[in-house]
C-alpha positions in Angstrom: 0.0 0.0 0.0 1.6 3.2 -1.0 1.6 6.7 1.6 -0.1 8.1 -1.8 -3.2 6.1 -1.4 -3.1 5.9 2.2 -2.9 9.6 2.4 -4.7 10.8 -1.3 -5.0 14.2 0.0 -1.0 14.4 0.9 0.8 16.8 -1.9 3.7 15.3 -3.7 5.9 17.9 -2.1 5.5 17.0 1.1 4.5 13.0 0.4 7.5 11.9 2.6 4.9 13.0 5.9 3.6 9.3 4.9 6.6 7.3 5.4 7.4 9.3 8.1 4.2 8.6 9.9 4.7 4.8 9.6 7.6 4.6 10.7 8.0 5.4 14.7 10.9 6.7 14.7 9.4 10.1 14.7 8.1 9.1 18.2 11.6 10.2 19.8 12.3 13.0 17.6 11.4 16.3 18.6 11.8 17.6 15.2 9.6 14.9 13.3 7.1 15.4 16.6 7.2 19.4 16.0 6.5 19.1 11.9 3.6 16.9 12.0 2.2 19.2 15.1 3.3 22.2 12.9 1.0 21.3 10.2 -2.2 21.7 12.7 -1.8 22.0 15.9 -5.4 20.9 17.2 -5.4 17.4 14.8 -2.5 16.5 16.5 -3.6 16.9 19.5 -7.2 15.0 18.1 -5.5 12.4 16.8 -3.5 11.3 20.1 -0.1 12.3 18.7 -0.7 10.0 15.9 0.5 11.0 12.8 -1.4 8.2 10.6 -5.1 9.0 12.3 -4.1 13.2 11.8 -3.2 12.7 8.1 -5.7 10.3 7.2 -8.8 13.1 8.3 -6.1 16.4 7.3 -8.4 18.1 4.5 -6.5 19.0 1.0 -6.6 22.8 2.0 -4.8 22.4 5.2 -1.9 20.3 3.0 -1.4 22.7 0.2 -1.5 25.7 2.4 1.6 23.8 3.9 3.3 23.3 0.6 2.8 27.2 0.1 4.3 27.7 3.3 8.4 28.2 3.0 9.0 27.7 6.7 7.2 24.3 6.6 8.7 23.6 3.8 12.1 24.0 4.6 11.4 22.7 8.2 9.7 19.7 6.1 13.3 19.0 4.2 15.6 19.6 7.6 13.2 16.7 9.1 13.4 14.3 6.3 16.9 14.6 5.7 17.5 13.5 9.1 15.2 10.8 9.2 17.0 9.2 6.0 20.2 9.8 7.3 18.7 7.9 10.6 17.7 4.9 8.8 19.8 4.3 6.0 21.1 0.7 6.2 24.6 1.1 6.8 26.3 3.4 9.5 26.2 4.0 13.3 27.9 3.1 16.1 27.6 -1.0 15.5 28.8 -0.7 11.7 31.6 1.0 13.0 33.0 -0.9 15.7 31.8 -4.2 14.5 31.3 -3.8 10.7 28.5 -5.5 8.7 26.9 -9.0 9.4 25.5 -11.5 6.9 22.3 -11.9 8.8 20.4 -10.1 11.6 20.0 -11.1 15.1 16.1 -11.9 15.8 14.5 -10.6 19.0 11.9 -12.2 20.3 9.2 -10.9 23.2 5.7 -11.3 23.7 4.5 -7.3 24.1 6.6 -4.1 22.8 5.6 -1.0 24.2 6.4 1.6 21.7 3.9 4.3 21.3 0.5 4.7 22.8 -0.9 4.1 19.3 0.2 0.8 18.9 -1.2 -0.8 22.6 0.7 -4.4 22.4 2.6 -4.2 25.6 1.0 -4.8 29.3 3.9 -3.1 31.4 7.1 -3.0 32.0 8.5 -6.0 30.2 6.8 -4.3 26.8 8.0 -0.9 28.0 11.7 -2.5 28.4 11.5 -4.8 24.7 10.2 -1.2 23.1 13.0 1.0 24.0 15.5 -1.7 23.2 14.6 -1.8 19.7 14.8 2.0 19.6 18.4 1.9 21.1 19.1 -1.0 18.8 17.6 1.7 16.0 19.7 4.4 17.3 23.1 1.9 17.3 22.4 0.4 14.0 22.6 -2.9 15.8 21.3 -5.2 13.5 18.3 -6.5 14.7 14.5 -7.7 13.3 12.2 -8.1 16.1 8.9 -10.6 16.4 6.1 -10.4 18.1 2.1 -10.8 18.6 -0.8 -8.0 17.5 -3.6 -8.6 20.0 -7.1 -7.5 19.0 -8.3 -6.5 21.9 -5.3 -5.6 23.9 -4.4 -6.1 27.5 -6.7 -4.5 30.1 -9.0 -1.7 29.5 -9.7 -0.6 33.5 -12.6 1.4 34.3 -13.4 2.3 38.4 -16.3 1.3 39.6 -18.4 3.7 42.0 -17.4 1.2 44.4 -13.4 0.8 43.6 -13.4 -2.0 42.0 -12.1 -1.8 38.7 -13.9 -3.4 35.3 -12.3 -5.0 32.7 -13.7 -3.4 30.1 -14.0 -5.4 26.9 -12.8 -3.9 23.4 -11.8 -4.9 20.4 -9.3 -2.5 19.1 -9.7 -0.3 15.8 -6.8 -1.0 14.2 -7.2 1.7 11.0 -4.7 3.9 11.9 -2.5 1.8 13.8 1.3 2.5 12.3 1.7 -0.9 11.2 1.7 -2.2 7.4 0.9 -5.7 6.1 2.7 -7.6 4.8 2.1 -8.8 0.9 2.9 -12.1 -0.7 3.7 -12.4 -4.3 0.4 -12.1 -5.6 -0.6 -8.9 -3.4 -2.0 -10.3 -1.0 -1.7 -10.1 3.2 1.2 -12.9 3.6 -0.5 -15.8 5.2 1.8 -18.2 6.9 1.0 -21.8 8.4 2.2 -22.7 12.3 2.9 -26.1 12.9 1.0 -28.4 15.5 -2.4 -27.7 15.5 -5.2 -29.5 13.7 -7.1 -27.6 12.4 -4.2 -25.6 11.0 -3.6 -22.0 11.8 -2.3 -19.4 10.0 -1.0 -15.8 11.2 -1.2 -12.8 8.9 1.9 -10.9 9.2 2.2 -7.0 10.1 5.6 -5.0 9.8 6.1 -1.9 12.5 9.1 0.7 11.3 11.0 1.5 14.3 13.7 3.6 12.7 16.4 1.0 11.1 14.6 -1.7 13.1 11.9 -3.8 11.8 9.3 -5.4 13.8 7.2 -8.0 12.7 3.4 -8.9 14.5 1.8 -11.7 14.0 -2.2 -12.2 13.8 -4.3 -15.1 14.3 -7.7 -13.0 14.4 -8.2 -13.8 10.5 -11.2 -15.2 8.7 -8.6 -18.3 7.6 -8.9 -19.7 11.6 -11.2 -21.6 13.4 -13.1 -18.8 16.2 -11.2 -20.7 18.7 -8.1 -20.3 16.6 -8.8 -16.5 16.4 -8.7 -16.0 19.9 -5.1 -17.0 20.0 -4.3 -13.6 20.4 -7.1 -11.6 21.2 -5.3 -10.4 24.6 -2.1 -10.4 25.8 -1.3 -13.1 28.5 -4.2 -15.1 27.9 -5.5 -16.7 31.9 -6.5 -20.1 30.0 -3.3 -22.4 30.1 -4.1 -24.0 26.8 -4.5 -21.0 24.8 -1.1 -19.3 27.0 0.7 -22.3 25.0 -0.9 -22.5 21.6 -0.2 -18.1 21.8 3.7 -19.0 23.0 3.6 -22.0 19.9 2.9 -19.1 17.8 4.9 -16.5 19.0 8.0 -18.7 18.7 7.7 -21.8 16.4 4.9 -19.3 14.1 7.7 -16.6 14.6 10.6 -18.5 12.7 8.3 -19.3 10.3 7.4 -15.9 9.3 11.1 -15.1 9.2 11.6 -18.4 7.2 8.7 -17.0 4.9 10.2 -13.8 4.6 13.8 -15.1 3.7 15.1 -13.9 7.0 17.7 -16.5 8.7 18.7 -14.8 11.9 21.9 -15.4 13.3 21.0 -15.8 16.6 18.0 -15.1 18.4 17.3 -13.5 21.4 14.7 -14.4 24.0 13.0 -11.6 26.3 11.9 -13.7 28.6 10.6 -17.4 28.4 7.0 -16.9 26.4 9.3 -17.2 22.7 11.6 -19.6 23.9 9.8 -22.4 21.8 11.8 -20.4 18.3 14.7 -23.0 19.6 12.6 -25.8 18.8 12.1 -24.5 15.2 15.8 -23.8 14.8 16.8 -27.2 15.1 14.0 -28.6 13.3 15.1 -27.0 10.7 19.4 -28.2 11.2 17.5 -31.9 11.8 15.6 -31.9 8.5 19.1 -30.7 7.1 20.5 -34.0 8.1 21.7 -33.3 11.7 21.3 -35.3 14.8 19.4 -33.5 17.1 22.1 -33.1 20.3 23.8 -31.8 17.5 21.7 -29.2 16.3 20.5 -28.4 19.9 24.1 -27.5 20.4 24.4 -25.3 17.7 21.4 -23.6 18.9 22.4 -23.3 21.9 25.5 -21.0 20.9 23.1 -18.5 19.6 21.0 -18.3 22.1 20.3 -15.5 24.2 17.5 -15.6 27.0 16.7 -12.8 29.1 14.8 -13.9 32.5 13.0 -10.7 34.4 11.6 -13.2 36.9 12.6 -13.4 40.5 10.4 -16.1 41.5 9.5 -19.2 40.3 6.3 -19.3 40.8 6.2 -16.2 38.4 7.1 -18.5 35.3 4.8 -20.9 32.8 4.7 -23.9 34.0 2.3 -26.4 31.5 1.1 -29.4 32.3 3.0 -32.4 30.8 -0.1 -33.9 29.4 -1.7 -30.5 27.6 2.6 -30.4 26.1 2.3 -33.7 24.6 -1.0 -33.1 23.4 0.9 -30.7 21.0 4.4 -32.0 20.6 3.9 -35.3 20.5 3.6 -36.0 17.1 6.0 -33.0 16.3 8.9 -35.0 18.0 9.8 -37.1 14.6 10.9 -34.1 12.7 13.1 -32.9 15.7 14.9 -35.9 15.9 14.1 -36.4 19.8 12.1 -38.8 22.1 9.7 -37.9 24.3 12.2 -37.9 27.3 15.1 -36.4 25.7 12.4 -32.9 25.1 10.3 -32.8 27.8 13.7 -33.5 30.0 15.0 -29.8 28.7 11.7 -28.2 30.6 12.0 -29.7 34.1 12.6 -27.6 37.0 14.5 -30.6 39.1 13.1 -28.7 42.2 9.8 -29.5 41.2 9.9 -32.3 38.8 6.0 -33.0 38.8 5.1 -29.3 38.2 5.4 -29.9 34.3 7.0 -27.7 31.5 8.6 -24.7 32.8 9.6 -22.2 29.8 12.0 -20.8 31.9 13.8 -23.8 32.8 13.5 -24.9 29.1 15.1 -21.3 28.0 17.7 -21.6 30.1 19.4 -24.9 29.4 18.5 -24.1 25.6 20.4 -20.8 25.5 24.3 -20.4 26.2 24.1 -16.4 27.3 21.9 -15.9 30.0 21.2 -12.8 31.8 19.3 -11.1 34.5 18.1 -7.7 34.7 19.8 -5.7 37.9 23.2 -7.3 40.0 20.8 -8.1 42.6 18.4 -10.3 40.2 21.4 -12.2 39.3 22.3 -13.5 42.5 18.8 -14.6 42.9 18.2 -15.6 39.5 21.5 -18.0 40.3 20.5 -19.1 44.1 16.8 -19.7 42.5 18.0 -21.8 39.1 20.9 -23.7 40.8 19.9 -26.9 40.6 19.9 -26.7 36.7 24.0 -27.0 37.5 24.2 -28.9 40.3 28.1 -29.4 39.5 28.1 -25.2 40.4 28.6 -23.6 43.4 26.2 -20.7 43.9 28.1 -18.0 42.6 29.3 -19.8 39.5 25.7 -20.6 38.1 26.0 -19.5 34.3 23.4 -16.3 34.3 25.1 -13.1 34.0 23.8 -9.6 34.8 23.0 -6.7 32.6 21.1 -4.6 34.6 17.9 -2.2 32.1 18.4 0.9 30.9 15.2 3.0 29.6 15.8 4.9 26.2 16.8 8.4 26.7 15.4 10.3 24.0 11.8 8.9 24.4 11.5 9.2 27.7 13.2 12.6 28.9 10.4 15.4 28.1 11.1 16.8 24.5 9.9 19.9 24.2 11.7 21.9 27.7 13.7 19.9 29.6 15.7 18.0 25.9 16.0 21.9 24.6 17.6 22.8 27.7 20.1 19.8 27.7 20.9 21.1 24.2 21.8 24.6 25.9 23.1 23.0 29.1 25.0 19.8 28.1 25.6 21.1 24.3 23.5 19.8 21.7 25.5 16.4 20.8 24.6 15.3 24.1 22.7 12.2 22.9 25.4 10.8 20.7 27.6 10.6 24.1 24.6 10.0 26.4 26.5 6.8 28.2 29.5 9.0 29.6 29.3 10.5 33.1 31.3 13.2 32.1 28.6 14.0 29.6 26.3 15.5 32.2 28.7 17.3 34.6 27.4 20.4 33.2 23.7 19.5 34.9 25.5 21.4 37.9 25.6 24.4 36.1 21.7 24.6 35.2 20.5 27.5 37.1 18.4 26.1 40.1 15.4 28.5 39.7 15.6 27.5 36.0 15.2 23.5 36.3 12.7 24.6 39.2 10.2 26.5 37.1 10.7 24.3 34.1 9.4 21.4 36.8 6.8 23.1 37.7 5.4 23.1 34.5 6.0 19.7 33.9 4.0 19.3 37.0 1.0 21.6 35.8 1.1 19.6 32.9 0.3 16.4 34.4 -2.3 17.7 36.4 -3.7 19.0 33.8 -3.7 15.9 31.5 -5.2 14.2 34.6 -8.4 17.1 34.6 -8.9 16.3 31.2 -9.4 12.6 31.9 -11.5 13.0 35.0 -13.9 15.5 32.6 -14.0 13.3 30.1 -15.1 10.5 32.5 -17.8 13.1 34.3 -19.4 14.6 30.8 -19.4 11.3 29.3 -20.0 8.8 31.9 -22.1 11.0 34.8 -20.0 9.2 37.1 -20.3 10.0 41.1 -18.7 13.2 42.3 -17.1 11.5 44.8 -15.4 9.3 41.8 -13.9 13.0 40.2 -12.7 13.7 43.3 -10.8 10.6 43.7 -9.8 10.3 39.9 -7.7 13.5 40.4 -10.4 16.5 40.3 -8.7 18.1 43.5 -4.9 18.0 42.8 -2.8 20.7 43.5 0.3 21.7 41.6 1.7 23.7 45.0 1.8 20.8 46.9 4.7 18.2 47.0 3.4 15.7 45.0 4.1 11.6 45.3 4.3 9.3 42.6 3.4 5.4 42.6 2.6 4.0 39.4 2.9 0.0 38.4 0.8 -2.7 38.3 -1.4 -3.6 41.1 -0.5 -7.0 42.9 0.7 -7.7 46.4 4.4 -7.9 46.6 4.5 -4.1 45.1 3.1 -2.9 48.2 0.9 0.1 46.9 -0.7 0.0 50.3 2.5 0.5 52.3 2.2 4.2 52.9 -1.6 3.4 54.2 -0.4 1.4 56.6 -1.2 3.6 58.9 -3.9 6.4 58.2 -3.9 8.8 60.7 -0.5 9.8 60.2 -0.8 9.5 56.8 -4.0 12.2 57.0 -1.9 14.1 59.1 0.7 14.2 56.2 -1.5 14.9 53.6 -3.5 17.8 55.8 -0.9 19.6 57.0 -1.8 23.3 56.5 1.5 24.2 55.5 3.8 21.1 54.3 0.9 19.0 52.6 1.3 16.0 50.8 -0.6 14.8 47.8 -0.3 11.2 46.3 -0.9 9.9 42.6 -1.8 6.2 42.0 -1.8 4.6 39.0 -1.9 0.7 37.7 -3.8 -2.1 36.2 -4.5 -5.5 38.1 -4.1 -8.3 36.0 -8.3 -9.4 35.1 -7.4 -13.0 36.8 -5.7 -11.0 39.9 -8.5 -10.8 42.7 -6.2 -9.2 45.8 -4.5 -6.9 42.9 -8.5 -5.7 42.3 -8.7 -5.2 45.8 -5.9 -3.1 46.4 -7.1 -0.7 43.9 -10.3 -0.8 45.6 -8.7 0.0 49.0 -7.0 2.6 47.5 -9.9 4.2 45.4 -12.3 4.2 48.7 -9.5 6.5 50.2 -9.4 8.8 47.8 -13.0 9.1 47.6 -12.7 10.0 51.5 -13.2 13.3 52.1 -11.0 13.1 55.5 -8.5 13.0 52.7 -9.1 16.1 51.3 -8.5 15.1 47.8 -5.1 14.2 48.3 -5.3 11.0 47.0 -5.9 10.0 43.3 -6.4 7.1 41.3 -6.0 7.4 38.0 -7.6 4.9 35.5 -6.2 3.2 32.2 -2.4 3.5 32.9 -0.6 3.6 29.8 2.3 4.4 28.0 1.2 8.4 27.8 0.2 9.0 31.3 3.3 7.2 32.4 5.2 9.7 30.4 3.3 12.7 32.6 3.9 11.1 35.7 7.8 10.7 35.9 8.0 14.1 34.3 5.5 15.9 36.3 5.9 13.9 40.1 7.9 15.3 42.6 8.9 12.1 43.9 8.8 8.7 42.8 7.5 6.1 45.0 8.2 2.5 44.7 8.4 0.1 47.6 8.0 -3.9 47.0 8.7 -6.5 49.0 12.6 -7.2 48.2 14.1 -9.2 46.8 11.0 -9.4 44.1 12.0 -6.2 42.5 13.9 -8.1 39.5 15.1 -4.3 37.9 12.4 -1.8 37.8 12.3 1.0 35.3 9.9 3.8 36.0 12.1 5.0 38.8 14.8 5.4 35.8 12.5 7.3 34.0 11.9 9.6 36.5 14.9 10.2 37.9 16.1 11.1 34.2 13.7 14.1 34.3 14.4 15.3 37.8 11.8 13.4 39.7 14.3 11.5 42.6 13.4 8.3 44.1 11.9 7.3 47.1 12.4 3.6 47.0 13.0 0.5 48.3 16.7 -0.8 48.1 15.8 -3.9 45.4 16.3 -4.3 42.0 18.2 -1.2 39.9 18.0 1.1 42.9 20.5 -0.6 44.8 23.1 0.0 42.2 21.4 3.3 41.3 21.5 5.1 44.6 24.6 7.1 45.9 23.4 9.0 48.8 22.4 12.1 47.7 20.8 11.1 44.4 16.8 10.3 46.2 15.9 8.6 49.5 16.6 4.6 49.9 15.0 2.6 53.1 14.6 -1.5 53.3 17.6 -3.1 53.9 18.0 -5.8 56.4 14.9 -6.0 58.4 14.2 -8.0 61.7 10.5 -8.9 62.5 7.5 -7.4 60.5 9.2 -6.4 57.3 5.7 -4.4 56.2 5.8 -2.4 59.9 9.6 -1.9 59.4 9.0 -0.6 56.1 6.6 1.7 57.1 7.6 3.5 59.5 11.1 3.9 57.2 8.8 5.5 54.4 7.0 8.1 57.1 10.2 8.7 58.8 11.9 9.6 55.5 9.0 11.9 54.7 8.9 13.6 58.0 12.4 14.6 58.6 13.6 14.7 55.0 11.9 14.8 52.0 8.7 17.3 53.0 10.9 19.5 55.3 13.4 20.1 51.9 10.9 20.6 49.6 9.2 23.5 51.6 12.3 25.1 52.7 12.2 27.6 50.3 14.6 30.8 49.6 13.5 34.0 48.8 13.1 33.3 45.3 10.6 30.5 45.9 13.1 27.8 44.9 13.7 25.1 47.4 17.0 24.6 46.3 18.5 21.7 48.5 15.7 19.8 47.0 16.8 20.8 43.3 20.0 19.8 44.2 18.7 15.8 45.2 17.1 16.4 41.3 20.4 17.1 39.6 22.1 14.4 41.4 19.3 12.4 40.3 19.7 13.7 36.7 23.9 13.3 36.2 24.0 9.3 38.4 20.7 8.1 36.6 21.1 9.2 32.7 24.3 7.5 32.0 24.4 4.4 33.9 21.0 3.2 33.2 20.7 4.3 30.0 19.1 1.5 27.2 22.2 2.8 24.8 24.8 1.5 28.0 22.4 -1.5 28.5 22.1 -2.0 24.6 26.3 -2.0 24.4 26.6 -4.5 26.9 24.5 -6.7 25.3 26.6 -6.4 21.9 29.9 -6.6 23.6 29.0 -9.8 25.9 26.7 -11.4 24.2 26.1 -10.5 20.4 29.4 -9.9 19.4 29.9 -14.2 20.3 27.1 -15.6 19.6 26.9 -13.5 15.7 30.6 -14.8 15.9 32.1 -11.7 15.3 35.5 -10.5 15.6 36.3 -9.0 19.6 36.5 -5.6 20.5 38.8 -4.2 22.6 37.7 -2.1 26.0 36.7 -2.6 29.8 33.5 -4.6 30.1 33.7 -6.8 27.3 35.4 -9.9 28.4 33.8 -13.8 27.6 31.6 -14.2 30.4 28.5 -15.5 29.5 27.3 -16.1 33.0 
């Protein structure tokens, strides 16, 4: 499908807008942002920030009275050059240090959260596998990614007048998605076949542009399936154990095939997290039906492998029963080569041998690199998968650590706080983003200057948050006790917490109403008040995670609260970008050690919001001492007490009493100093580009068997 008849009102001048605006890498450009929002202002705004839904309802006026405008024009040709320059094949930082590779790496994940216009990511784990193909963009690094479209999403969360939040079902208009189809020979939507099921299914194939990257989506919701077949991927992490397998069959075995279709043979692969881990299994089906034994080809596999585990507990993997596996993989065993205990063997946790197939078990003894996500995940990602080498003392277990990083450039607000890095830092700050020297200058921002510009950061969010709770009031006539606790009642004067994840138990968001009447004397304080934004989806199957919003939502309806307290509905990748600009702090306090990384608190801390967290996951190795407030180390007794009365304390005789101790120009400046610390520790270390680097030099750089590099952190260690 051509831009042209996409777009049939876009002038030839200007046609590039429709590349542009299917391919996302405008999404962490400014300058592309700015040129679509410089031909109209209020469709942009409309359209969501979509550049496909805003030129798609554009009227032919509007485009020629661009073309007859020599500023848009010439801001037009400034954008596009860059953007070619940006995703030409060859060049970047890869092609230079590495040169050029005869196939691509293939990265496989089971959500990628790239822009709220394309909604197939649930949280963090999408968030993370988004910006890594960005960085990946950014690096040249040459990667193609795989992954599943969902029809109908993850979780659409309305509140209840009662708290408790609804599931709201809806399929998803996918018109003006940025995606593309993919065409056969004869025109047509490629259509490929995925092995084991009877009747067959078939996925149609979608391509996402992500600057060099591409990404390719899979889709069973086709008229060629059976309705059950369909379903496949109607929503991300499907509750029904069956359909969690046959959607994993088709992310990975379906997800080599498309490649296979597409004449794509990846390198090596690379498995974010255990839902794809299955693509092995296709790999050496196909080295078997080349004539290779299959310890042979498992082997061979196995050296270009990468598996990435974010889980810190076991429980927190798939684990399928052994009878609904062999209902499936029985009959595939012939072509790999393998018996029946030789396979099911590879995905047996030998601590719990009866539980059945674990994925992450199976992931990694199939992959030679192995990593977790923070320090501390590794050494309980080792304790916790020992057993897979008994022959290995603890802190020998093969899993390495590469701790996330969160993509710079997307998530550090674009149109104040990047301009002033540009001033501040100088404007190739980007291109050397991974260097602490690089933002040494931070220091010299004037403090009343990062102040104000953080206080309209803050004024934004509050105001994106009105708009939402007046949406809900003119269209829905909900309760005005709901308003109030949705946000109508926020106050950009007040010091304003943060706490935004997803709703379950071991994140704690009820630790700081643990107990209420100090916490009402907090948030009422005539003078030093306190204000606190939640945010977060439970997972539909999750009843306590339900109740926890509930608990929280009744609070904020409270008027003994004041309206201090707001939940705000439908978290997603656009209100997360408000809240770690617009926050004061940023609130995070799980029950350690089931923090496996984190990376909202990065996100914050990169636009001057500092932590207040527990000391788990990336926090440990991200906090210095002046850079945000730690508390939760070794705890004797009630850990949740303990922990709370850490959090007030901290609050109390720290954080409130520097945020309100103001000079006579208004600025509390010991506090902006905590946000610059925040700002120069933060931006470097746990950037995606370092994380993105690390990968290449440890892992990629072997198992694409290419020739060594020479520098600190680059050494053999694959665990």
């Amino acid at each position: 499908m051509s831009t042209r008849s996409q777009f049939p009102n876009l002038p030839e001048r200007i046609s590039g807008l429709g590349r542009l605006a299917y391919n996302l890498w405008w999404s962490w450009h400014p300058s592309a942002r700015g040129l679509f929002r410089a031909l109209d202002r209020q469709a942009w705004r409309e359209s969501g920030h979509n550049p496909v839904r805003m030129l798609s309802v554009l009227s032919s006026s509007v485009m020629e009275n661009a073309v007859r405008d020599q500023g848009f024009v010439a801001q037009y040709d400034a954008v596009m050059d860059q953007f070619e320059a940006a995703t030409s094949a060859s060049g970047g930082w890869f092609a230079a240090k590495y040169g050029s590779v005869a196939a691509p790496l293939a990265y496989f994940s089971a959500e990628y959260g790239l822009h709220v216009s394309l909604p197939v990511y649930a949280g963090g784990l999408g968030i993370l596998a988004g910006d890594y193909l960005k960085e990946c963009s950014d690096l040249g690094i040459p990667v193609v990614g795989v992954g599943l479209i969902y029809s109908e999403g993850y979780v659409w969360q309305q509140i209840r007048e009662d708290g408790w939040q609804e599931d709201v079902e809806k399929t998803l208009d996918r018109t003006y998605d940025p995606i593309s189809p993919v065409l056969d020979d004869d025109g047509k939507q490629l259509l490929v076949q995925v092995p084991l099921f009877d009747p067959a299914v078939y996925v149609a194939v979608w391509k996402v542009s992500i600057g060099r990257v591409p990404l390719y989506l899979l889709d069973t919701d086709i008229e060629a399936n059976q309705p059950w077949d369909r379903a496949i991927a109607h929503r991300l992490y499907a509750s029904n154990p069956e359909q969690r397998l046959r959607q994993e069959v088709v992310l990975g075995i379906g997800g080599m095939r498309v490649l296979e279709a597409l004449d794509i043979q990846p390198s090596a692969i690379h498995l974010n997290e255990g839902h794809p881990a299955l693509a092995v299994l296709e790999r050496i089906r196909v080295l078997v039906q080349e004539g290779m034994g299959f310890e042979k080809a498992a082997e061979q596999v196995r050296h270009t492998s990468i598996f990435t585990t974010h889980t810190p507990v076991a429980a927190g993997t798939d684990v399928f029963p052994f009878q609904l596996v062999e209902k499936y993989f029985a009959d595939h065993l012939d072509q790999l080569g393998a018996d029946w205990d030789t396979f099911v063997h590879l995905g047996i946790n030998p601590e719990d041998a009866g539980a059945g197939f674990n994925m992450t078990v199976f992931a990694l003894q199939m992959a030679e690199f192995r990593n977790a996500v923070s320090q501390r995940h590794g050494e309980v990602a080792r304790e916790m998968w020992a057993s897979l080498w008994p022959d290995r003392e603890g802190g020998k277990v093969p899993i390495a650590s590469i701790t996330n990083g969160v993509h710079l450039a997307g998530w550090i607000e674009p149109l104040r706080l990047q301009p002033l890095w540009d001033r501040a830092i100088g404007s190739n700050w980007l291109s050397e983003e991974d260097r602490s020297e690089t933002w040494e200058a931070v220091d010299q921002i004037p403090d009343d200057e990062l102040w104000h510009l953080h206080q309209d950061l803050k004024a934004d969010l509050i105001a994106q948050i009105d708009e939402r709770v007046r949406a809900r009031w003119q269209n829905d006539r909900i309760a005005a006790a709901n308003v109030v606790a949705l946000g109508a009642l926020l106050d950009p004067e007040v010091l304003t917490l943060g706490f935004a994840r997803r709703f379950t138990g071991y994140k704690r968001p009820d630790l700081i109403l643990s107990d209420l009447e100090r916490l009402k004397r907090l948030l009422a304080n005539p003078w030093h008040p306190v204000q606190i934004i939640f945010a977060g989806k439970a997972h539909p199957a999750d009843v306590d995670g339900k109740r926890l919003i509930q608990k929280v939502f009744r609070l904020a309806q409270d008027p003994d609260f004041g309206g201090r307290i707001a939940f705000v509905e439908n978290y997603d990748q656009q209100l997360a970008e408000y809240l770690v600009r617009g926050v004061d702090v940023w609130l995070n306090n799980p029950v350690p050690p089931l923090e496996a990384s984190g990376t909202s608190g990065m996100k914050a801390s990169v636009n001057g919001v500092p932590n207040l967290s527990i000391l788990d996951g990336w926090w440990i190795e991200g906090y210095n001492g002046s850079n945000g407030w730690a508390f939760g180390g070794q705890v004797e007794g009630d850990r949740t007490q303990a922990d709370a009365e850490a959090l007030y304390r901290l609050l109390e005789q720290e954080i409130i009493p520097l945020f309100y101790q103001r000079s006579d120009d208004g600025v509390p400046h010991e506090f902006v100093h905590v946000m610059k610390a925040a700002i120069k520790s933060v931006s470097p270390q746990f950037s995606a580009r370092r994380m993105a680097k690390e990968y290449v030099a440890r892992f990629y750089a072997q198992a694409l068997d290419l020739s060594r590099p020479d520098g600190p952190g680059e050494s053999r260690d694959r665990g």
